[in-house]
N, CA, C and O atoms as a Tinker XYZ file with bonds, in Angstrom:
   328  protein
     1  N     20.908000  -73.941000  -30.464000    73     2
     2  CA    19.675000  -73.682000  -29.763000    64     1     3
     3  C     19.197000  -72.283000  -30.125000    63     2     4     5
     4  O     20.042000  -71.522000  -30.597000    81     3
     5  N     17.796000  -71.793000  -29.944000    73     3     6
     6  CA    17.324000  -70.810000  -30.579000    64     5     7
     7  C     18.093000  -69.713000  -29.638000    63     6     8     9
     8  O     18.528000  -68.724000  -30.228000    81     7
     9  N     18.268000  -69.789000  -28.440000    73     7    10
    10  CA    18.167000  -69.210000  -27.485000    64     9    11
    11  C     18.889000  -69.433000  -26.237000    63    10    12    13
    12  O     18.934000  -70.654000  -26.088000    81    11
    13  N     19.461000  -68.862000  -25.291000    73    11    14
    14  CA    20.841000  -69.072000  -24.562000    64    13    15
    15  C     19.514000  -70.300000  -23.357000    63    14    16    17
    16  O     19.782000  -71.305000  -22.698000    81    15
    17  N     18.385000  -69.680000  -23.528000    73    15    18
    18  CA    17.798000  -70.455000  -22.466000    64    17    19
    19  C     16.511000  -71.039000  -22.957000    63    18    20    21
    20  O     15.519000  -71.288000  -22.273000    81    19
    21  N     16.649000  -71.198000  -24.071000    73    19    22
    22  CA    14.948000  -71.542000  -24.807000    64    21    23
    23  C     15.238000  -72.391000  -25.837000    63    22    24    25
    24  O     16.041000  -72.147000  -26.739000    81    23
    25  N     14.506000  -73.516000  -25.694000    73    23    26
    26  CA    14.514000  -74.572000  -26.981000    64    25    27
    27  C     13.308000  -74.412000  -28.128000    63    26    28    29
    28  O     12.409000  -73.652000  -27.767000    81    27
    29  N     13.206000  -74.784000  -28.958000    73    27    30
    30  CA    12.320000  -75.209000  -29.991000    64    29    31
    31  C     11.614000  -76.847000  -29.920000    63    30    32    33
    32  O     12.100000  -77.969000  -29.772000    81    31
    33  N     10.557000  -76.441000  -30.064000    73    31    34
    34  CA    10.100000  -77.854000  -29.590000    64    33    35
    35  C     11.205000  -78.692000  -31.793000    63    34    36    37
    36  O     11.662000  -79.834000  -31.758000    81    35
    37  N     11.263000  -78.320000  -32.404000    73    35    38
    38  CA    12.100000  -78.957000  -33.242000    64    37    39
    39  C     13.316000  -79.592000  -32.866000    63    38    40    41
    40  O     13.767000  -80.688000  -33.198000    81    39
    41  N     13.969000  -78.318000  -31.782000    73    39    42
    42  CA    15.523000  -78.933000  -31.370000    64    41    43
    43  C     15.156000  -80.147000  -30.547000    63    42    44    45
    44  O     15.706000  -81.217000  -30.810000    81    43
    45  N     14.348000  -80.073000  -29.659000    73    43    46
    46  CA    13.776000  -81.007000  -28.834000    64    45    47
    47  C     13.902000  -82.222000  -29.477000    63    46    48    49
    48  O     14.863000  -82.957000  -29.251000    81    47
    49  N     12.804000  -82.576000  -30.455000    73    47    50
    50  CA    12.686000  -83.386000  -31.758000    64    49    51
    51  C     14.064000  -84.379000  -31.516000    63    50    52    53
    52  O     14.241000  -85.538000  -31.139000    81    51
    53  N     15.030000  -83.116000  -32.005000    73    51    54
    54  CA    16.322000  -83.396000  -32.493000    64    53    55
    55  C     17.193000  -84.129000  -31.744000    63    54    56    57
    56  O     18.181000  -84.748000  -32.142000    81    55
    57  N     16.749000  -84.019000  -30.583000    73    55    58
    58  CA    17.467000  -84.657000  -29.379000    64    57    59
    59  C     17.087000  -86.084000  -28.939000    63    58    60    61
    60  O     17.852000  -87.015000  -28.685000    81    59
    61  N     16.065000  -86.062000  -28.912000    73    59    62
    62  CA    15.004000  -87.626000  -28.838000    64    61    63
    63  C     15.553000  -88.199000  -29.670000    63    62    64    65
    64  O     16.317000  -89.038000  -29.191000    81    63
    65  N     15.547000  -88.149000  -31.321000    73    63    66
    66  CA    15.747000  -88.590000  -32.377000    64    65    67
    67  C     16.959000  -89.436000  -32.590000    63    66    68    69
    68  O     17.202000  -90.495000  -33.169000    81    67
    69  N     17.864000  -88.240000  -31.646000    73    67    70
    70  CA    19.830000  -88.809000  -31.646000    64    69    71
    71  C     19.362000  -89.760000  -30.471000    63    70    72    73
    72  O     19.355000  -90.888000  -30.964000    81    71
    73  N     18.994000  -89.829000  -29.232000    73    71    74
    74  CA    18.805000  -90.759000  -28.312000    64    73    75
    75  C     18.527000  -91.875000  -29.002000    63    74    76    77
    76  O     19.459000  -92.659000  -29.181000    81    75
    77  N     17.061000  -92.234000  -29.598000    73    75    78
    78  CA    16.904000  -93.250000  -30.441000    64    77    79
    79  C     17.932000  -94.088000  -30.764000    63    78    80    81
    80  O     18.531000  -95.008000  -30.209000    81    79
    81  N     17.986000  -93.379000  -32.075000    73    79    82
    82  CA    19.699000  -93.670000  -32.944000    64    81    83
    83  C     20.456000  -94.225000  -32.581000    63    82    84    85
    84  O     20.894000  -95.211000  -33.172000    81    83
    85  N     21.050000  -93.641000  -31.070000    73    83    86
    86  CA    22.078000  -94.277000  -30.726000    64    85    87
    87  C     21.494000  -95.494000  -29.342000    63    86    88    89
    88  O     22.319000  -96.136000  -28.692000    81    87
    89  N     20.501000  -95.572000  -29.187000    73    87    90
    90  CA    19.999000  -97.196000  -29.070000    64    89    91
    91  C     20.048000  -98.063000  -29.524000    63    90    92    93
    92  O     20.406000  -99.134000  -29.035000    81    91
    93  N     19.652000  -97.813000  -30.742000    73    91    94
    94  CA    19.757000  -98.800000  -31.899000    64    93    95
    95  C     21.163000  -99.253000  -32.371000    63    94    96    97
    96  O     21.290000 -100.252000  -33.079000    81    95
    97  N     22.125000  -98.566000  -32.003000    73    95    98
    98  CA    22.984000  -98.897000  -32.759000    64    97    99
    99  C     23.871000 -100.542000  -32.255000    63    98   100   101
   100  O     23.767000 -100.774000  -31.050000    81    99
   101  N     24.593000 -101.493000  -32.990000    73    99   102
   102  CA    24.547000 -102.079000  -32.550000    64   101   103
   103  C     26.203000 -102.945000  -32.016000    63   102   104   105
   104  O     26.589000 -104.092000  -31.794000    81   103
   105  N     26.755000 -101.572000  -32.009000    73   103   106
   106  CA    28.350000 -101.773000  -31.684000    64   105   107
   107  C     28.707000 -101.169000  -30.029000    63   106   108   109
   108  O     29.872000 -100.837000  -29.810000    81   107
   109  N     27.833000 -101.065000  -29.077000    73   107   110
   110  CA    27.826000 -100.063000  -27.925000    64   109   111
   111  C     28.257000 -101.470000  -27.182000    63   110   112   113
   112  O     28.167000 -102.572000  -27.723000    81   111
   113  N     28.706000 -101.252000  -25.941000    73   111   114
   114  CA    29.001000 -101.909000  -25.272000    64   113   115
   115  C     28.216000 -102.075000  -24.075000    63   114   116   117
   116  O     27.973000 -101.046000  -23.444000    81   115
   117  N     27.615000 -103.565000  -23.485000    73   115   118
   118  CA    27.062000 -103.110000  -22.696000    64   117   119
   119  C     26.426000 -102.226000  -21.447000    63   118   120   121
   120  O     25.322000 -101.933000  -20.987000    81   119
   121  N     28.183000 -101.928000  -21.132000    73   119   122
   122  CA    28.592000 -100.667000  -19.986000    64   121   123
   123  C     28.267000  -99.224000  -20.664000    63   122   124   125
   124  O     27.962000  -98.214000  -20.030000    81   123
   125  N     28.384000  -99.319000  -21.982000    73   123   126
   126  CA    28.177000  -98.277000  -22.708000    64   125   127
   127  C     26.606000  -98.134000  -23.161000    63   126   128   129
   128  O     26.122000  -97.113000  -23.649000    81   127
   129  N     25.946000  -99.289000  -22.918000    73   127   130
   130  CA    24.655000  -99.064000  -23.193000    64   129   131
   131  C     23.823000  -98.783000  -21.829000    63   130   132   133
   132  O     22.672000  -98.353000  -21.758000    81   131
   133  N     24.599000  -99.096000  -20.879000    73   131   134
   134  CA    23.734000  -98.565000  -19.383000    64   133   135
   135  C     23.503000  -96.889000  -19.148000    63   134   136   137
   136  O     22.606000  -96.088000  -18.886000    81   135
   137  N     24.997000  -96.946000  -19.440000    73   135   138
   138  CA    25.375000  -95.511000  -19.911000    64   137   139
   139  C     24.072000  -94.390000  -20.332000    63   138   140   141
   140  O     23.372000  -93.502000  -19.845000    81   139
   141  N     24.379000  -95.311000  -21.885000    73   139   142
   142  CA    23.138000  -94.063000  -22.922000    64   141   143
   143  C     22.328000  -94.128000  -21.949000    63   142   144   145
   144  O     22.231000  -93.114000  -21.257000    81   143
   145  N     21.350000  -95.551000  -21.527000    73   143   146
   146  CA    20.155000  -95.624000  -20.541000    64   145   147
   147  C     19.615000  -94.596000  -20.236000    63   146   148   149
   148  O     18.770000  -93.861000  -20.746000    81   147
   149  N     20.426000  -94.623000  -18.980000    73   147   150
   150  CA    20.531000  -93.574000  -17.675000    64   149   151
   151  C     21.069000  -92.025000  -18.484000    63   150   152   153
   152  O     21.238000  -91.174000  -17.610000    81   151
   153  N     21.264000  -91.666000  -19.408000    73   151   154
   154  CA    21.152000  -90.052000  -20.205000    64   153   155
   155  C     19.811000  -90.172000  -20.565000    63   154   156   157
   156  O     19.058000  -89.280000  -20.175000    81   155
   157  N     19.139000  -91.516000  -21.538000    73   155   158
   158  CA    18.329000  -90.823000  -22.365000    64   157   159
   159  C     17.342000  -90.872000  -21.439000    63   158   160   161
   160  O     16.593000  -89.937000  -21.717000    81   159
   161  N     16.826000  -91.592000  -20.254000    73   159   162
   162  CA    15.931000  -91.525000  -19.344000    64   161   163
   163  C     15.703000  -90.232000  -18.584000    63   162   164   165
   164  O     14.608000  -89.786000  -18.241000    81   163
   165  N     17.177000  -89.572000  -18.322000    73   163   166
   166  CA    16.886000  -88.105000  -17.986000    64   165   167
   167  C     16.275000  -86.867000  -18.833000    63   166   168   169
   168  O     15.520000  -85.948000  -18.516000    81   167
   169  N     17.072000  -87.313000  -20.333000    73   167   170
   170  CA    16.988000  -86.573000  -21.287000    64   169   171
   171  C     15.051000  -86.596000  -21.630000    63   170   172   173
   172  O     14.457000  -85.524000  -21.741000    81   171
   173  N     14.526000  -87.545000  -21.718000    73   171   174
   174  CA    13.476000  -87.899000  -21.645000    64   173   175
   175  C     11.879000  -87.821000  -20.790000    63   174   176   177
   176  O     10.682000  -87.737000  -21.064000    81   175
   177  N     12.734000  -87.905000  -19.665000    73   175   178
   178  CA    12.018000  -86.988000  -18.636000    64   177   179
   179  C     12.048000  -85.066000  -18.572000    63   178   180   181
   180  O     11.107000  -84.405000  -18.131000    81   179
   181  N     13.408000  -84.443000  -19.147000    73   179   182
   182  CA    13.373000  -83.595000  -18.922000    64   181   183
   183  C     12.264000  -82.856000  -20.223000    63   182   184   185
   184  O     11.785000  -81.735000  -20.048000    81   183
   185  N     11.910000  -83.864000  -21.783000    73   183   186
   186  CA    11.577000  -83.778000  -22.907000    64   185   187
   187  C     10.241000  -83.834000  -22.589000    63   186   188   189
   188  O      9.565000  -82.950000  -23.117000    81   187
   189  N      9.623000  -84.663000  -21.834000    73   187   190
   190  CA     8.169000  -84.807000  -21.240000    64   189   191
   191  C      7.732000  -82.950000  -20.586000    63   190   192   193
   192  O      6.951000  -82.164000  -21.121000    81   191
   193  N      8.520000  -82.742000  -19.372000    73   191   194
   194  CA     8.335000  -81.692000  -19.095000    64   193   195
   195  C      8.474000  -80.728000  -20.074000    63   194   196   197
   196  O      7.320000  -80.387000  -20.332000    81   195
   197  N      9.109000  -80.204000  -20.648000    73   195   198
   198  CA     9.137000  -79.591000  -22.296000    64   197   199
   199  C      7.830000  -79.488000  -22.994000    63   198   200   201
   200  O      7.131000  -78.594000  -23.469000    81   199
   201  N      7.796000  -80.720000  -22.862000    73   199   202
   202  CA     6.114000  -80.812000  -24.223000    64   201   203
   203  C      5.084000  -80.358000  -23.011000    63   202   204   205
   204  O      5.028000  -79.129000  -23.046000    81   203
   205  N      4.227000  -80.887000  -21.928000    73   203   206
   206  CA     3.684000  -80.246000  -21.370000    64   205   207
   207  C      3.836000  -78.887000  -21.451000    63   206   208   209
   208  O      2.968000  -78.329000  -22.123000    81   207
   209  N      4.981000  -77.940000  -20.794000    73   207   210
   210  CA     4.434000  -76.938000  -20.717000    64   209   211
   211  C      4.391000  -76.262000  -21.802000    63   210   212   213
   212  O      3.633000  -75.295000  -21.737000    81   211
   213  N      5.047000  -76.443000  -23.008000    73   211   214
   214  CA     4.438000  -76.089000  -24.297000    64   213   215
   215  C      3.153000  -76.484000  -25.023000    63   214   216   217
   216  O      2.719000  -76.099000  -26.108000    81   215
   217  N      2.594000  -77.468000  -24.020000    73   215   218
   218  CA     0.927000  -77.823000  -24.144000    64   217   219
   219  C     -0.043000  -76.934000  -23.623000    63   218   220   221
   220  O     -1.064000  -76.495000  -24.154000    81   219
   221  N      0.427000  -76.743000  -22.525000    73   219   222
   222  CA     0.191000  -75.560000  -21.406000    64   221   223
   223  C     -0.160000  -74.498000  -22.248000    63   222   224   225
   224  O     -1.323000  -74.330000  -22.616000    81   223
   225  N      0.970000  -73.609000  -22.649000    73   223   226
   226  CA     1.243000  -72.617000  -23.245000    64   225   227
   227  C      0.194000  -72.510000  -24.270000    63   226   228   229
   228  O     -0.698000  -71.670000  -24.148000    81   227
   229  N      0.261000  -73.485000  -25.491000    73   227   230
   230  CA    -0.835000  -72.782000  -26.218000    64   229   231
   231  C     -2.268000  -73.335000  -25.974000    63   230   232   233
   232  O     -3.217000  -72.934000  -26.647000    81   231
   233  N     -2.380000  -74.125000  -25.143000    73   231   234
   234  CA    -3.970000  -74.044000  -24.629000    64   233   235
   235  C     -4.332000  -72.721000  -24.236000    63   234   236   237
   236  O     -5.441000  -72.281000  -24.540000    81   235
   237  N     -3.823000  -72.302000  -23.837000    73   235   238
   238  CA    -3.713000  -71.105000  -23.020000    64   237   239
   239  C     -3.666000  -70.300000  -24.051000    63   238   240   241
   240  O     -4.804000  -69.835000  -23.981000    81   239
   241  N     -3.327000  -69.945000  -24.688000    73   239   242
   242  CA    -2.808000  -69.001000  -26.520000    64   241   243
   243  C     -4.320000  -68.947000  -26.973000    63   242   244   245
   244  O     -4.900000  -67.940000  -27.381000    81   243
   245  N     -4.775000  -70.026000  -26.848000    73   243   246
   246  CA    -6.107000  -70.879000  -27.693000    64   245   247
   247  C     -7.375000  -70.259000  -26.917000    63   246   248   249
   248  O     -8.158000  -69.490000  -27.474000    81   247
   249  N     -7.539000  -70.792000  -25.171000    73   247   250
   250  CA    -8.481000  -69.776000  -24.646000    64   249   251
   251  C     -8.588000  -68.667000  -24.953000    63   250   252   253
   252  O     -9.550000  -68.302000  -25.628000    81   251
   253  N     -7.382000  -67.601000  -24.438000    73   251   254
   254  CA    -7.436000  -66.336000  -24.593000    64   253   255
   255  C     -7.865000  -65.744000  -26.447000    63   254   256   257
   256  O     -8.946000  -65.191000  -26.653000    81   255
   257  N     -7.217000  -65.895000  -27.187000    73   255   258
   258  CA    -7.910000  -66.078000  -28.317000    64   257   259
   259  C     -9.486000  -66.131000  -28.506000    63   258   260   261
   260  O    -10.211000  -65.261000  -28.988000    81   259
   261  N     -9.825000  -67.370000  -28.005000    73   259   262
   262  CA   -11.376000  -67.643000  -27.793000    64   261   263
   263  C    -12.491000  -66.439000  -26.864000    63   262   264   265
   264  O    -13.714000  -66.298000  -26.830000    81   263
   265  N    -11.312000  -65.719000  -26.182000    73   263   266
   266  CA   -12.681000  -65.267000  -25.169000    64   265   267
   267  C    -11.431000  -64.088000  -24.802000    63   266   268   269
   268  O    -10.450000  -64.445000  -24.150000    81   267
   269  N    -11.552000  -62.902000  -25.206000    73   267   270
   270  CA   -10.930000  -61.682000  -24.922000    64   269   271
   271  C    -11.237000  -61.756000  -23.195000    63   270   272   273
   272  O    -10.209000  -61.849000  -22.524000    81   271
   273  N    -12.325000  -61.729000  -22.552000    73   271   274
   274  CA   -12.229000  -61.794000  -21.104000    64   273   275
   275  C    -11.288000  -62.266000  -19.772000    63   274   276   277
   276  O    -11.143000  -61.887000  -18.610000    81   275
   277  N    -10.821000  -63.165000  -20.517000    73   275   278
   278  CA    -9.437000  -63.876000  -20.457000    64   277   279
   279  C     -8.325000  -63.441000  -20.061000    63   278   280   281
   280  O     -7.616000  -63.788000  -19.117000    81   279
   281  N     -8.162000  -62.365000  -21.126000    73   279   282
   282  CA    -6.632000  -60.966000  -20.085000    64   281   283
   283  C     -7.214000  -61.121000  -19.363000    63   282   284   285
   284  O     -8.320000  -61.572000  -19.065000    81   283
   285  N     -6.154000  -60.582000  -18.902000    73   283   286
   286  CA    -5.707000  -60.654000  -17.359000    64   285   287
   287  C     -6.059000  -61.382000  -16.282000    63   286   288   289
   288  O     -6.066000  -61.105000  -15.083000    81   287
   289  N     -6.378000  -62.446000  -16.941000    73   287   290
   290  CA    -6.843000  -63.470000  -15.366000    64   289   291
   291  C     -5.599000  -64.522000  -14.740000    63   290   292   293
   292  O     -4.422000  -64.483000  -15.097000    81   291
   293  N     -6.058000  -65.258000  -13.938000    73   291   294
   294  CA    -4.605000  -65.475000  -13.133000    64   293   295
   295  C     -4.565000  -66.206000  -14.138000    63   294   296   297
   296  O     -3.713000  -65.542000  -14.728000    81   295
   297  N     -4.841000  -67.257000  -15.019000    73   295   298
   298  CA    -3.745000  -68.045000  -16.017000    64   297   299
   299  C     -2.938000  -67.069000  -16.613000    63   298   300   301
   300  O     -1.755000  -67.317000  -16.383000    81   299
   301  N     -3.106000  -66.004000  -17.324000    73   299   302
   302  CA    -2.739000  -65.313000  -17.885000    64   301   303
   303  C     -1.750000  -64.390000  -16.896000    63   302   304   305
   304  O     -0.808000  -63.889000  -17.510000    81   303
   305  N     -1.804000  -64.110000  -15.591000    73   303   306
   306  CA    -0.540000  -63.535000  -15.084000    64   305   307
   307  C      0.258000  -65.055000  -14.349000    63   306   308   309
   308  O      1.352000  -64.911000  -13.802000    81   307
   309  N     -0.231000  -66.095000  -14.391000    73   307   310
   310  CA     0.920000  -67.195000  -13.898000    64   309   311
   311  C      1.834000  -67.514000  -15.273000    63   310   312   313
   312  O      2.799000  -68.143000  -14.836000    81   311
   313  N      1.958000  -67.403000  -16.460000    73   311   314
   314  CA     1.830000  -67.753000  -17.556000    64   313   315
   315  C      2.860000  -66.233000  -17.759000    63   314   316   317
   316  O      3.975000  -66.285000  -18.278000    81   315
   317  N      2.428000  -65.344000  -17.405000    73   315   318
   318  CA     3.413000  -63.952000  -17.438000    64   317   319
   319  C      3.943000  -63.837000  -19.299000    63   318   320   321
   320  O      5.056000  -63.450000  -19.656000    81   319
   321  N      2.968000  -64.223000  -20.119000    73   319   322
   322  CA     3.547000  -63.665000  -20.745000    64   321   323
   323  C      3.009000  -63.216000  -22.412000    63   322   324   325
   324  O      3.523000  -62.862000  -23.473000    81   323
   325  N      1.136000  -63.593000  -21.634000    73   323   326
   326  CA     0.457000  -62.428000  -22.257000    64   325   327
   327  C      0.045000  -61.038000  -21.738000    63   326   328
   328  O     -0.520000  -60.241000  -22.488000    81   327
């Protein structure tokens, strides 16, 4: 990981990708496929939240950019980190 507390939306990628994979595969056992289920459904939900707020983020990158007036307004101090 890039970071003790920060992903890359790539590693992200990377994680979905192995979930997949190991759906598909076709030696799992059914107990073992409830299993993956119930990971990749979390894993998946937690991947949703991920992409949003990295949607968030550079909309936000993109306004401010667009319109210098922008500092310092509350997106920009909820966001803390222009």
């Amino acid at each position: 990981m890039a970071d003790d507390n920060k992903m890359t939306v790539l590693e992200m990628e990377q994680i979905i990708g192995d979930r997949v994979r190991l759906a598909l595969r076709d030696d799992r056992t059914p107990e073992q496929r409830q299993e993956d289920n119930a990971q990749s459904f979390l894993v998946l939900g937690m991947a949703k939240q991920f992409f949003n707020g990295a949607d968030i983020t550079l909309r936000t990158e993109k306004l401010l950019a667009q319109n210098k007036a922008l500092k310092e307004s509350r997106m920009d101090r909820l966001l803390g980190q222009f």
